[in-house]
C-alpha positions in Angstrom: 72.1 97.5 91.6 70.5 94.4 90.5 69.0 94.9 86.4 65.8 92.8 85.8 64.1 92.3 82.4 60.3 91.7 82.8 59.3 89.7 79.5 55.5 90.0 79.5 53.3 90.8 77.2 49.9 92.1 79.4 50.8 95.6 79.5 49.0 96.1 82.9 51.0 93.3 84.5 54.3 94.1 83.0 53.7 98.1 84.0 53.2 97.3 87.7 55.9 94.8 87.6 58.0 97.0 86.7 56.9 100.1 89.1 57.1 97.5 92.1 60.5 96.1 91.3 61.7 100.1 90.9 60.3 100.8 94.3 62.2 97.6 95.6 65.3 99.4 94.8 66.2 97.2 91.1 66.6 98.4 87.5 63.5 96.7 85.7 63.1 96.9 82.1 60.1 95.8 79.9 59.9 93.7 77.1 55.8 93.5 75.5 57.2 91.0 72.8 60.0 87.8 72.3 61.6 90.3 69.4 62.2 92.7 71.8 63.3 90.6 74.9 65.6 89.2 72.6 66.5 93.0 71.6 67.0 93.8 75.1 69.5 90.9 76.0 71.5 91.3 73.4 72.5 94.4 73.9 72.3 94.5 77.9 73.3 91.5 80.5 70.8 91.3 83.4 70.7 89.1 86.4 66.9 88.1 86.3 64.8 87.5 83.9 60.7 87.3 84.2 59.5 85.4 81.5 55.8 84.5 80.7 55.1 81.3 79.3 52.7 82.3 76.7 53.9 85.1 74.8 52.0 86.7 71.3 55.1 86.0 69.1 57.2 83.0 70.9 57.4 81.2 74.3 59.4 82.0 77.3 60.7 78.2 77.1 62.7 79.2 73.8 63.6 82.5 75.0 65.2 80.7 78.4 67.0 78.3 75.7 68.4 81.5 73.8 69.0 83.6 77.1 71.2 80.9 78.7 73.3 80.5 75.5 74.1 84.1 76.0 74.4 84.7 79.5 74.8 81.1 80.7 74.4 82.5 84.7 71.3 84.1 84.5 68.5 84.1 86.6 65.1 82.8 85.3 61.8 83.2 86.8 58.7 82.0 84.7 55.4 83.3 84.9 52.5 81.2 83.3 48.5 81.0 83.4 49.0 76.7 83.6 49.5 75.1 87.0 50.9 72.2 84.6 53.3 70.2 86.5 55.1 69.0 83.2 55.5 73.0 82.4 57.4 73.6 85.6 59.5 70.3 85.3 59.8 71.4 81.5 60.7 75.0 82.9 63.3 73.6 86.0 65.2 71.6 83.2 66.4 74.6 81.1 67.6 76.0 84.3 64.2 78.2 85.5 64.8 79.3 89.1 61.1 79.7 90.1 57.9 79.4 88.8 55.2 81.4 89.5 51.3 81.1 88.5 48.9 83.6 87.7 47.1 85.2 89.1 49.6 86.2 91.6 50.4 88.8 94.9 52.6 91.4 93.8 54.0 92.0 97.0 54.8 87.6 97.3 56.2 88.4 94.1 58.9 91.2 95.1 59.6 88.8 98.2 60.4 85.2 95.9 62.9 87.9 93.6 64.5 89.0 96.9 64.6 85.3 97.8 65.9 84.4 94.6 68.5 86.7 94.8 69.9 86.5 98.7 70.2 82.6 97.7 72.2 83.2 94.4 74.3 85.3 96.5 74.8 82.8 99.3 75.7 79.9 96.3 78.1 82.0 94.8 80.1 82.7 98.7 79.9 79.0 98.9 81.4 77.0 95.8 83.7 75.2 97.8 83.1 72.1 99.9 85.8 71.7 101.8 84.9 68.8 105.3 88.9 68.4 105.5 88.8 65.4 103.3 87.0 66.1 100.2 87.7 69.3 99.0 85.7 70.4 95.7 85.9 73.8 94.0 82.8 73.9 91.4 84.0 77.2 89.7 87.5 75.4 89.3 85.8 72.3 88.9 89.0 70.7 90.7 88.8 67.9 94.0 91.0 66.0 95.9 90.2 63.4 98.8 92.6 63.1 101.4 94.9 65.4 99.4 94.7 63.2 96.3 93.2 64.4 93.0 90.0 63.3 92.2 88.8 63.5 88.5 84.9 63.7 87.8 82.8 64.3 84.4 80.7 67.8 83.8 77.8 66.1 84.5 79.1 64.3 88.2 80.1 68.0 89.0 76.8 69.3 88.4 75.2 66.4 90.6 77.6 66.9 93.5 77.0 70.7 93.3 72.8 70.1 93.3 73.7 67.5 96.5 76.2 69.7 98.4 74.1 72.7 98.2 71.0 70.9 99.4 71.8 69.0 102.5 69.8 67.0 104.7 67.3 67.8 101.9 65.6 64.5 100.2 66.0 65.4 96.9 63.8 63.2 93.9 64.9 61.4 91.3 62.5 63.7 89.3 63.6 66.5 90.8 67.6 65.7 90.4 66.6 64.9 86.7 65.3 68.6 85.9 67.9 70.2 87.7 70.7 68.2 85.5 68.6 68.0 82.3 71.0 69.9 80.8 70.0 73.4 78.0 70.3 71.3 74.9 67.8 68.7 76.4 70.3 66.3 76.0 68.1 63.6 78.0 69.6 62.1 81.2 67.1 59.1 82.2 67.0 57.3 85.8 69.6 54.2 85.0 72.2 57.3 84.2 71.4 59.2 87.6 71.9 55.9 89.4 75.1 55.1 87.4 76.8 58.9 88.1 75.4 58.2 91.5 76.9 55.3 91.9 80.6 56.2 90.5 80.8 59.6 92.6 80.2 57.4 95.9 83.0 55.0 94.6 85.2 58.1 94.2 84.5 60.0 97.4 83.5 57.2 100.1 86.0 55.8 101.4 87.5 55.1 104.9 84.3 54.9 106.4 83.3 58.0 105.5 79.2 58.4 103.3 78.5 61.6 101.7 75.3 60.3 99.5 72.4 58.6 101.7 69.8 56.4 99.5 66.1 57.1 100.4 65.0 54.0 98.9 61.7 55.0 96.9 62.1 58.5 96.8 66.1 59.6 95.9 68.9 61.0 97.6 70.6 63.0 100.4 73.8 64.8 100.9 74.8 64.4 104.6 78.2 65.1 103.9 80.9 62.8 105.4 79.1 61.1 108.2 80.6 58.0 109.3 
């Protein structure tokens, strides 16, 4: 059974949260405070978080800092009163799954966590690429093209694994940037996405073969080994 941790400090909200993720068959625990969220996930793992924004004694932006630190797979949803576009880029760079504004439906709610969820499930049945020849394992972090090893960096691995489980999708630049802005905001700017970019396709294209399609103006597109 999934365990959720509801970090909201509106009593009402957090209360019917809670009862409605119950009924939806998970374990959901409330936290009215950053202390004792921080109480809570020390002493328990749980594979989602809910965190609002705007909390009495903290932020759910430093909490998501300290909850990935511990449990560095987690699940983060963030729940907020600002439709603020630099919140949710600010919120998708320390590694927030969703974002969700109040006020909101409850019953949209339950259906983004059971989203959330079958998709973490699917990524985790599908951390190998394997198109016969590029393999990459990104749990092993291990590849080979055409049989021979291929070495990349943390960071290419991270890019390649955004790519490959996004194809056909245009991804941004800003969008790739977020996603790879790592939990230590150690900044990644556009020359270094076009660099990385640029040295995975010199590792993996070869004999004809394009894995990374430029959408000049926009960003990039895994289309994974086309010719």
């Amino acid at each position: 059974m999934k365990r959720i941790l509801v970090v909201e400090d509106d009593k009402l909200l957090s209360k019917t949260l809670c009862y409605n993720l119950t009924l939806a068959g998970y374990t959901a625990d409330a936290a009215l405070s950053a202390v004792t969220a921080r109480d809570s996930y020390e002493k328990q793992s749980y594979d989602l978080y809910i965190l609002d924004i705007n909390l009495t004694d903290g932020n759910g932006f430093d909490l998501c800092r300290e909850i990935k630190s511990h449990h560095k797979n987690a699940a983060i949803i963030f729940l907020t009163a600002n439709d603020m576009e630099n919140d949710m880029i600010k919120g998708f760079s320390l590694g927030a799954d969703d974002y969700v504004t109040k006020p909101f439906s409850v019953n949209v709610f339950q259906k983004k966590v059971a989203a959330l969820f079958n998709r973490l499930s699917d990524q985790n049945k599908s951390d190998i690429f394997d198109d016969g020849n590029l393999y990459l394992d990104f749990s092993a972090m291990t590849a080979t093209f055409a049989g021979d090893p291929v070495t990349f960096t943390a960071l290419e691995y991270r890019m390649l694994n955004i790519l490959v489980k996004n194809p056909g999708i245009v991804l941004t630049r800003q969008v790739l940037l977020s996603k790879i802005w790592d939990i230590d905001e150690n900044f990644v700017d556009e020359h270094a996405l076009t660099s990385n970019i640029s040295r995975i396709r010199g590792k993996i294209e070869k004999d004809g073969l394009q894995y990374i399609k430029t959408i000049y103006g926009m960003g990039y597109m895994w289309i994974g080994g086309a010719k």
